[in-house]
VOGU-3710 file (C-alpha; in Angstrom, 3 decimals, decimal comma):
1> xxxxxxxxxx> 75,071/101,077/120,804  72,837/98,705/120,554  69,917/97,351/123,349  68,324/93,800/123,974  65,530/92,892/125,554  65,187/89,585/126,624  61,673/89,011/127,687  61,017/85,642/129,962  57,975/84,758/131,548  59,681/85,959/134,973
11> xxxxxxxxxx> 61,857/88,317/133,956  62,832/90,881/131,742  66,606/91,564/131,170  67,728/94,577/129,290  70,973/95,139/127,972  73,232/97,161/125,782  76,254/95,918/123,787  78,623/98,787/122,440  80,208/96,181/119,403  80,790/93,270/121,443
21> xxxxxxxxxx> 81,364/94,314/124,629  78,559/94,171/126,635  78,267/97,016/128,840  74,743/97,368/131,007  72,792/94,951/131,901  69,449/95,106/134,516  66,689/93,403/135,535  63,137/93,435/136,106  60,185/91,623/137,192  57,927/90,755/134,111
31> xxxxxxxxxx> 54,609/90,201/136,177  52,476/93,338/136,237  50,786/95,672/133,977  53,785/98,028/133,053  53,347/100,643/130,257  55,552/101,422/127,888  56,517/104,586/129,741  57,141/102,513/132,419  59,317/100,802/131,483  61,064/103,478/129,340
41> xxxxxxxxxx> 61,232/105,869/132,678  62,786/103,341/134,872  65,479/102,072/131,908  66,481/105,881/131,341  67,108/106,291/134,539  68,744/103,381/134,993  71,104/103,911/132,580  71,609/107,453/133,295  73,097/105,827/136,909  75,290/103,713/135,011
51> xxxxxxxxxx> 76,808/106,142/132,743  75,248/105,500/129,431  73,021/107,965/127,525  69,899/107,052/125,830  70,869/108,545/123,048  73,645/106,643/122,298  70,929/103,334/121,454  70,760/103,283/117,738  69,236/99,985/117,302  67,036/97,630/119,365
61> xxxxxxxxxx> 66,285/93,756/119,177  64,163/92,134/121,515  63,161/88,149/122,128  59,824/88,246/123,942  57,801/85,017/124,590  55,084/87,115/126,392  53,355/88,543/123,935  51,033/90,993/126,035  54,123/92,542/126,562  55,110/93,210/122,971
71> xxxxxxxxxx> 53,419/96,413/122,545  54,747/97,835/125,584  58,057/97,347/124,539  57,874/98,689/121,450  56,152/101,466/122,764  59,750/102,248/124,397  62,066/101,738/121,797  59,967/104,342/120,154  58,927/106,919/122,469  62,209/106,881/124,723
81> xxxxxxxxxx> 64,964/105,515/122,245  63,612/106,193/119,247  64,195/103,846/117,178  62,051/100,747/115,984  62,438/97,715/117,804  63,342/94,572/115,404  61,656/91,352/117,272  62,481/87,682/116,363  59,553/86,636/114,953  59,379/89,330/112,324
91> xxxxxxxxxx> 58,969/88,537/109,044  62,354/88,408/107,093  64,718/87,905/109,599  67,701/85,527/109,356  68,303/83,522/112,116  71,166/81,623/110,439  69,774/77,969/111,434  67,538/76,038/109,689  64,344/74,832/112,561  63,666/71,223/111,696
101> xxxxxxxxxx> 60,078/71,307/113,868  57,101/70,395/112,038  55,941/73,966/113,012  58,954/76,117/113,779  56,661/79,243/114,848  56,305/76,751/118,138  59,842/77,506/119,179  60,509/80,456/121,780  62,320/82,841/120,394  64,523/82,869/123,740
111> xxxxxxxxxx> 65,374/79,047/122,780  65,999/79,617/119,185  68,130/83,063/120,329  70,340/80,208/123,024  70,653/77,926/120,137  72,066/80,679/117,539  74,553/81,888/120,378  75,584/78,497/121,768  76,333/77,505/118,502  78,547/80,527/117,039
121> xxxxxxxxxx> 80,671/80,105/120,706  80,922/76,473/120,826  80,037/74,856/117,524  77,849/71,807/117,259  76,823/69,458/118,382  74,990/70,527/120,983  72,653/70,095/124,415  71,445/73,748/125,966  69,607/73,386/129,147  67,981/76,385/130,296
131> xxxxxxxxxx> 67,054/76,751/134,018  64,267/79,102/133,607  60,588/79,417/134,420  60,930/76,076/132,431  63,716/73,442/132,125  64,480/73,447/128,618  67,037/71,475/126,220  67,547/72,313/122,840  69,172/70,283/120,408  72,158/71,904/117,630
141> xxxxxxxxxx> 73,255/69,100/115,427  76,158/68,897/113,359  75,106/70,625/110,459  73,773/73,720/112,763  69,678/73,020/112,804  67,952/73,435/115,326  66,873/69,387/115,741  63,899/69,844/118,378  64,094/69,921/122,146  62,523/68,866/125,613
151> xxxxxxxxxx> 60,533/70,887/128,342  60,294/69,818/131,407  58,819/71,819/134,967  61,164/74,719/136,091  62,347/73,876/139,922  61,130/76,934/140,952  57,783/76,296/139,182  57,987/72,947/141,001  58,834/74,189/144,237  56,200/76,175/144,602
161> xxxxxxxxxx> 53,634/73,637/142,942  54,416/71,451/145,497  54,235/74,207/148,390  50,605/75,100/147,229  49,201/71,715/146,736  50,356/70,429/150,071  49,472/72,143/153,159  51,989/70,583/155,491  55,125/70,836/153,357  57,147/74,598/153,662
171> xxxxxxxxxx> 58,094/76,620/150,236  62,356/76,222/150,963  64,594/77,606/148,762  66,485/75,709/145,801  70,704/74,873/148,045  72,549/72,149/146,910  72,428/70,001/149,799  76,217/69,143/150,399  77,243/66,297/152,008  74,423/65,827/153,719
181> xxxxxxxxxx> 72,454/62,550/153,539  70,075/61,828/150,369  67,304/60,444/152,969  66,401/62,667/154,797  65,594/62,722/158,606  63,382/66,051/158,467  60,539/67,503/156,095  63,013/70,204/155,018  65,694/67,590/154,404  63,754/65,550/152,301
191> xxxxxxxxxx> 62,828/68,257/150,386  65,513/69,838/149,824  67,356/66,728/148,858  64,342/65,329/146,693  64,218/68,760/144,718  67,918/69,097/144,417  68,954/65,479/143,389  65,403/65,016/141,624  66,463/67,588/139,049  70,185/66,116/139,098
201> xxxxxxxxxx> 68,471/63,096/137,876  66,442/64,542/135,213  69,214/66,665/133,956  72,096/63,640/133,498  69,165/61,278/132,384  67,413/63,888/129,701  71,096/64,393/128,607  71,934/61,092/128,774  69,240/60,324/126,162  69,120/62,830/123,669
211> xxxxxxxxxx> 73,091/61,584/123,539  72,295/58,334/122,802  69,623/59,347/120,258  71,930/61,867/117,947  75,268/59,561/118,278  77,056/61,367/121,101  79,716/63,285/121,207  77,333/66,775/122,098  78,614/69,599/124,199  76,169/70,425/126,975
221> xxxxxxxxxx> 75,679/74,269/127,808  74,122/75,194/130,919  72,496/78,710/131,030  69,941/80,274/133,665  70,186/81,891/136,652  70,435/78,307/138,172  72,589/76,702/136,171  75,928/77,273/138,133  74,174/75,617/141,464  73,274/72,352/139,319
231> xxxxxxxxxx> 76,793/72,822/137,155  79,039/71,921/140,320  77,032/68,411/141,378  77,126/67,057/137,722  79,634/66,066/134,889  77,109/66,227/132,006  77,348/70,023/131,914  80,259/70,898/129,998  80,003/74,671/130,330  78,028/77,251/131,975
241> xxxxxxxxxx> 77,129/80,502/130,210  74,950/83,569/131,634  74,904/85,368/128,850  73,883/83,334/125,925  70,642/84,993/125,162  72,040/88,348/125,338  74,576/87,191/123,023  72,339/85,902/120,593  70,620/88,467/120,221  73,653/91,111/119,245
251> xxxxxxxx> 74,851/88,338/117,152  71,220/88,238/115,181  71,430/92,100/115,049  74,532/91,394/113,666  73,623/89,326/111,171  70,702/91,618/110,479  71,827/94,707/110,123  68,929/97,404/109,353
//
């Protein structure tokens, strides 16, 4: 079996793929200053719960773009799995896309990891927009590079930017207002409307350039715990996919086998 670690600057997911089924997945909070035994306790234990033996791991990948988290990580894959941990940026690894960034090292591995999955499931041309700690697209084009992306604010990053610089205005959580009115006739209200629809427009108008710019014709892939909320109010996003990172990262284990 084989476990991934996707490592986000909110959370950490862990999962473990027997072949291609995915069969575990859990999540924690990445804030804090976990030790590798930490983390190693509580994911034993974890998986003990579930029915899946430690033992059984023969192989570990992990995307991290926290790097004071790197060594902790490691530190588990070794002490509690034994085995060593193969990470995206290490030297010698295919990712089976060509970056065209003047300085690819720039990318996050998660984005590069969403780009290699999005692209062996849907083939390009392609848009991913992440709803993460940031709103990311990527760019596939036709030929399979990875072209270049936008970043934009995360709307919970937003949210609560907005909640701390203002004293008078609540931290709400992120609804899809309905058919409720886009002006609207309370604090909450507006709010919740300008957050919602505000990142409605971003999304279609983002997307709506970087189609113009490549020629069209670009599937648009929507992943992030978010992404089903915005999905339903829009008809840029094409599809919606949870598990593209996890994916990506079997498939690159795949594709990399030690």
């Amino acid at each position: 079996m084989l476990l991934v670690i996707d490592c986000g600057n909110t959370n950490i997911v862990f999962a473990v793929f027997d072949g291609d089924s995915l069969v575990g997945q859990w999540r924690t909070a990445t804030e804090g200053e976990k030790t590798g035994d930490d983390y190693g306790v509580w994911l034993s234990q974890i998986m003990e719960r579930d029915g899946l033996a430690k033992q059984d791991i023969k192989a570990a990948i992990v995307s991290s773009v926290v790097p004071n988290k790197d060594r902790a990580l490691r530190s588990m894959c070794s002490e509690f799995f034994e085995i060593d941990a193969r990470f995206i940026g290490d030297a010698g690894l295919d990712l089976g896309l060509t970056v065209l960034m003047q300085n690819p090292r720039e990318v996050g591995d998660d984005r590069l990891v969403n780009a290699i999955a999005a692209q062996d499931t849907y083939g390009g041309p392609l848009i991913i927009v992440d709803f993460g700690t940031a709103t990311t697209f990527d760019v596939v084009d036709k030929d399979g590079n990875y072209a270049g992306g936008v970043i934009a604010p995360g709307i919970n990053l937003s949210m609560e930017a907005l909640h701390m610089a203002a004293a008078l205005l609540p931290r709400i959580p992120v609804e899809n207002p309905g058919e409720a009115p886009v002006v609207g006739t309370s604090t909450v209200a507006a709010m919740r409307s300008g957050v919602f629809w505000g990142y409605i427009g971003l999304i279609e108008g983002l997307v709506a350039r970087i189609q113009e710019e490549q020629g069209g014709g670009m599937t648009v892939i929507g992943t992030g715990g978010l992404a089903p909320l915005f999905a339903t109010s829009t008809k840029v996003i094409d599809h919606t996919d949870d598990d593209l990172t996890l994916r990506g990262l079997s498939a690159l284990h795949k594709r990399n086998p030690l």
